[in-house]
C-alpha positions, 0 to 999 in steps of 0.5 A, a space after each residue: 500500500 503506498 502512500 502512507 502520508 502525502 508531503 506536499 512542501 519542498 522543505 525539509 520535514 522533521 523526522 523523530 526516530 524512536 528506539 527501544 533497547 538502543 545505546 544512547 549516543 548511536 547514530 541511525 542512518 536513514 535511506 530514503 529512497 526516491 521514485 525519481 531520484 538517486 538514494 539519500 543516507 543522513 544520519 540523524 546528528 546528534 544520536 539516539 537520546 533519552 533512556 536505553 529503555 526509550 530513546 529518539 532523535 530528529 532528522 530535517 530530510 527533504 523527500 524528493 518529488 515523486 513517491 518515496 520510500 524510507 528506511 532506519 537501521 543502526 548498529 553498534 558494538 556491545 561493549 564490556 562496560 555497558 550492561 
């Protein structure tokens, strides 16, 4: 089913991203996919923030004209001292 939404601005639009069990300070990346345009990756600035319980961080993307499509990973490392 597409779309989700409807965007009708050629500015850029706040994205809040939210994570649940993800380290504080990891940084997702977005891939925006667009019907007539190249892939975009952005990278949320700053990093997830809150709680390792519920984080979130905001994204200003630019959707490109056309239906698109958007995408959120993020990795990391555990580490011996976060437990």
């Amino acid at each position: 089913m597409f779309p989700d939404i409807t965007i009708n601005t050629d500015r850029p639009v706040p994205v809040v991203i939210t994570g649940h069990q993800v380290p504080i300070g990891t940084v997702p990346t977005i891939n925006i996919l667009g019907e007539n345009s190249d892939q975009d990756n952005l990278q949320c600035p700053g990093g997830m923030q809150g709680t390792l319980a519920t984080s979130t961080c905001t994204v200003n993307i630019t959707f490109p004209f056309g239906g698109s499509r958007g995408l959120v990973w993020v990795t990391w490392q555990n580490s011996a001292s976060q437990k």
